[in-house]
N, C-alpha and C positions, 0 to 999 in steps of 0.2 A: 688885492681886493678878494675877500670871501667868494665862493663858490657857490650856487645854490644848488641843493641835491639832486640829480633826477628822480623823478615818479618811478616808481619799478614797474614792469607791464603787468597786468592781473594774471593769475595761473588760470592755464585753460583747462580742459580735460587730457590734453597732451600729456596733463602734468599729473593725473589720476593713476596710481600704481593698478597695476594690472589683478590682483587679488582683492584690490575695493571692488576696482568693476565685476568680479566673478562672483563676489557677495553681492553687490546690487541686483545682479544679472539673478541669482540664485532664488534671492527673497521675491523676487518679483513674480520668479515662477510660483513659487511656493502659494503665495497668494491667490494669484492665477488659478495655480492647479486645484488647492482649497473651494474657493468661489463655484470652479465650476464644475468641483466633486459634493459641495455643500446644494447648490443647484440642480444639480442630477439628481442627490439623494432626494429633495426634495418632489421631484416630479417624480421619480419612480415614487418613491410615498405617496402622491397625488392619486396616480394609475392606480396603485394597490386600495387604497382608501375611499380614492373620488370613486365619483359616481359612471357605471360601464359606457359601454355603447347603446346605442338605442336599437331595440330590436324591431323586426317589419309590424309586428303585432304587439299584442301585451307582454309576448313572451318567449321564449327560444328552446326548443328540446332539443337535445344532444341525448345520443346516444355513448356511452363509453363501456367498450367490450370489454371482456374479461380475461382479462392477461396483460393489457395493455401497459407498456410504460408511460414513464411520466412525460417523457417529449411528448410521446401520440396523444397524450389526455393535453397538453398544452395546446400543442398546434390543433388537435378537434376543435377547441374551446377559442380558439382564436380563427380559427373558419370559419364556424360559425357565426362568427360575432358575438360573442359571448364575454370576451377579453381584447382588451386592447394590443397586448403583447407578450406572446410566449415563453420570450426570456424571463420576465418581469413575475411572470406564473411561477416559472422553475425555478429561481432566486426564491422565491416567497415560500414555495413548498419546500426548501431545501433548507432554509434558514428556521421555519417554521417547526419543521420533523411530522410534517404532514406528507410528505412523500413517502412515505413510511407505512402510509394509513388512508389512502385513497382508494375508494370501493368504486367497481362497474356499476354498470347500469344506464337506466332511462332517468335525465333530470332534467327541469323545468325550470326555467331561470328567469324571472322575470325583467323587463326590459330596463336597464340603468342598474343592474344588480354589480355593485361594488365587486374587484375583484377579489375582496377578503373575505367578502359574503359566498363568494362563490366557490371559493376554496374549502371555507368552512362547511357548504353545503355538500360536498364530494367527501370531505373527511370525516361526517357524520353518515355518510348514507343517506343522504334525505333522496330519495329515490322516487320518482313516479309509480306507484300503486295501482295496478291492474286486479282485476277477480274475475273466479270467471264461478257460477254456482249452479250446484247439481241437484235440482230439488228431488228431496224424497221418493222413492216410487217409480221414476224413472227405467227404463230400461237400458241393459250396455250398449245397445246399437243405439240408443237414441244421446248418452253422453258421447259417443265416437260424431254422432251428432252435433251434437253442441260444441263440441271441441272446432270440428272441422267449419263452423261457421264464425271461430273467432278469428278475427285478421288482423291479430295481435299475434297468433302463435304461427310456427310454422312446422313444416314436414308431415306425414300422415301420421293416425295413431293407428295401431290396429284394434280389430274386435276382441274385447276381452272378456271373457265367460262370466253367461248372466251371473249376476249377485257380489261377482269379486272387486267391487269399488265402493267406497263411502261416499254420499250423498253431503256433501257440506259446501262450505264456501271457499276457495283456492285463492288465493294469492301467485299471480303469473308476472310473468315478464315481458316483455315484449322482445320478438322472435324465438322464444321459447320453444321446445320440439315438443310436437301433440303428444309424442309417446312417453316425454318425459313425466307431460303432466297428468297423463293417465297411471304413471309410477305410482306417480306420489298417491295417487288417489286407491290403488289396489293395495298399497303397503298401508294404508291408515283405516284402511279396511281391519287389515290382518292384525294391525296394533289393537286395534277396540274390541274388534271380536278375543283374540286370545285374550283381555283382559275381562270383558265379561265372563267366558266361557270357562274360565280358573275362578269364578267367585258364584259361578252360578246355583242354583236351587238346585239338592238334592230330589233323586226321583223324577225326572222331567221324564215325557217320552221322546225323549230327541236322544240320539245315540251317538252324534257328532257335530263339532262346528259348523258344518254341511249341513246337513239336516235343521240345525238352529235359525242358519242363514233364511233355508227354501221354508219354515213355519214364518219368520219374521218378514219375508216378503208376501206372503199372504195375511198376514195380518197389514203389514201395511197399508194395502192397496184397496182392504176391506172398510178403512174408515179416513176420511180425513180429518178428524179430530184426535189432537194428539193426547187429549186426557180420557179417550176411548181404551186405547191403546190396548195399555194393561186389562182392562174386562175383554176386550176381544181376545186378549191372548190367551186370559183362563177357557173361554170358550172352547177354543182350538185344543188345550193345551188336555183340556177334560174330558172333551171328543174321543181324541188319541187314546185317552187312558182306557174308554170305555169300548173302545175299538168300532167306534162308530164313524163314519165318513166324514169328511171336511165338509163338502156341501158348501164350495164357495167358489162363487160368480166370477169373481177377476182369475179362478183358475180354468173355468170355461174360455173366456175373449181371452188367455192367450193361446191356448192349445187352438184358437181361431186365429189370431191376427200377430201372433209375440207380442202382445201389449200393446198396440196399438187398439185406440179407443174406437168403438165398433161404430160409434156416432148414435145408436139407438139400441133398443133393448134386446133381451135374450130371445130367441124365437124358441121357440118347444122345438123343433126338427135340432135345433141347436143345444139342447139341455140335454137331449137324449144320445145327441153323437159321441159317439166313443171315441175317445182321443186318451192318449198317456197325460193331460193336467184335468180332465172333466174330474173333479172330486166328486161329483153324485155321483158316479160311475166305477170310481177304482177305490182302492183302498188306502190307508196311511197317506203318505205325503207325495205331491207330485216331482216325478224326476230330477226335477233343478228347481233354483229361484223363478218366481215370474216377474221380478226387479231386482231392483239393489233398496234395500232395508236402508232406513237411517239410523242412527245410533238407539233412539229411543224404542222404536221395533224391537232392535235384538233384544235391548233390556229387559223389554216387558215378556219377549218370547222367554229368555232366561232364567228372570225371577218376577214368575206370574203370580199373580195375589191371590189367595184363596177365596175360591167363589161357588156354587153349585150350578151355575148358568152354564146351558148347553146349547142355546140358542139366541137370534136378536135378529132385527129388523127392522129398516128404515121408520122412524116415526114422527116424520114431519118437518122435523126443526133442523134438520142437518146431522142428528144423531142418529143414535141407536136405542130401539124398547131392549130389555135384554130377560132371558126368563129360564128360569128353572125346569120347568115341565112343559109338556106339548100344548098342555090346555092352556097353560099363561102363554104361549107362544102364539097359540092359535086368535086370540083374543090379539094378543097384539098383533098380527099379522092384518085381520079385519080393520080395524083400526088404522093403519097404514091404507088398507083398501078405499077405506070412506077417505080417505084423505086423498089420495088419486082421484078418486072419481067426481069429488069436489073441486079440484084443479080441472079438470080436461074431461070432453063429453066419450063418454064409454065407447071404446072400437069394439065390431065385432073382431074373438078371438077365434082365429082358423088356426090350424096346424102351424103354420108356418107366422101369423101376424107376432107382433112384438109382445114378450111378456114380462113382468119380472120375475124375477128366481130366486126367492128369499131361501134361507133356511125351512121349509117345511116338513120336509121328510120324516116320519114319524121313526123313532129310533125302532 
């Protein structure tokens, strides 16, 4: 009688060569390590792209000094809360080649500010903008002034000799050193003047940049009107030629107070005292600057328009009458008077009560 065959048992894994399983084992990783290298990249993409941390306010300043490497600008930016992760910064600036090109400074990040926005914003400079501004006329103890009341800069500046600073608007930093910003401003000085001073009007009676400077601060301080300017400077400038006295008022209140404003008018005791800036009193031009000139002063000091005016005087409106002869002077003088005395009920004038002090002086 026939046999019937037996079943053969199934093969197990017993029966799996050892180089399948090292290849299953292998691809498995591979997959694995893929997934969760595809996963990473994606989040770190997220970090760099999504949206930041949320700041306590609208917004986060960071400071990043100057020198700093790119760790310390990381880990700053992630102190702050500015960034989510440090690493993630360095990878980006490094892959980027913006590590290469990352500027100091004061920056302003607003809250949820992507970490790509924010990289981009350090590798353009987008920087916090400070000013700090010198208006015309001014004197250098009162800009060592102004300096020392910004709490933006630090360290002292010292006092630097009237007239040697420009009168403009400054771009600063925050923690900036007072002295440095005073640099800048006595070297932009020296820039504008040597460039006026090499193109200026033959024949002037000024016999040095000096001397340009100290006419350009009394012209200054003689009008606040900067389309005065130029006629006041022929004024001065015609004075000088004919060797006749300055004859001006802001060079009295400083030889009284250095520039500070007297609060009220000239007193006759005061017009008659003898000081080294009283121009009714001495001759040529006083000692030093009685400010610091803005740019358009010296210009106008340097190339003065051709005029015959020897005189001028307040006439109402914020200007100046301006006049050729004593007599046209005189009339305008009067004129300026009804015009006071129509404003405010007439004081009696004793020695010492308050006057004005126009140009009168008959040459």
């Amino acid at each position: 009688m026939a046999r019937t065959p037996r079943a053969r048992p199934a093969k197990t894994g017993a029966g799996v060569s050892p180089l399948r399983r090292l290849l299953v084992t292998l691809v498995s990783a591979v997959v694995t390590f893929t997934l969760v290298l595809a996963l990473a990249g994606l989040w770190a993409l997220w970090m760099y792209q999504g949206p930041g941390p949320s700041a306590e306010g609208d917004s986060t300043t960071v400071m990043l000094r100057r020198g700093a490497g790119l760790p310390e600008i990381a880990s700053s930016l992630e102190s702050a809360g500015v960034i989510s992760s440090a690493p993630i910064f360095l990878a980006a600036a490094q892959a980027t080649g913006a590590a290469r090109s990352l500027k100091a400074g004061e920056y302003e990040f607003p809250s949820r500010r992507p970490m790509s926005g924010v990289l981009d914003d350090i590798r353009a400079g987008r920087v916090v903008r400070h000013f700090v501004t010198i208006p015309e006329g001014v004197t250098s103890e009162m800009v060592v002034e102004i300096l020392a009341a910004n709490p933006l800069l630090s360290g002292v500046a010292p006092s630097p000799p009237e007239g040697a600073l420009l009168p403009e608007t400054y771009q600063i930093e925050r923690g900036e050193d007072r002295a440095a910003v005073l640099q800048r401003m006595m070297d932009a000085h020296d820039e504008v003047l040597a460039l006026l001073w090499s193109k200026r009007q033959p024949g002037l009676p000024v016999n040095s940049p000096q001397e340009a400077v100290i006419l350009a601060s009394v012209v200054e301080k003689e009008t606040a009107l900067g389309s005065e300017r130029p006629q006041v400077a022929s004024v001065f400038v015609n004075r000088l030629r004919r060797g006749m006295r300055l004859e001006s008022d802001p060079t009295i209140i400083y030889g009284l107070t250095k520039g500070r404003p007297l609060g009220r008018g000239i007193r006759l005791s005061e017009l008659n005292r003898q000081t080294p800036y009283n121009t009714y009193m001495i001759d040529g031009l006083p000692p030093t600057p009685i400010c610091n000139p803005g740019r358009a002063a010296l210009a106008a000091v340097l190339d003065p328009p051709e005029s015959d005016y020897l005189f001028f005087v307040a006439d109402g409106s914020g200007g100046h009458a301006f006049a050729a002869t004593y007599d046209e002077h005189r009339r305008n003088v009067e004129r300026w008077r009804r015009i006071e005395r129509a404003r405010a009920q007439p004081a009696e004038t004793a020695p010492d009560a308050p006057v004005d002090a126009p140009l009168t002086a008959e040459p």
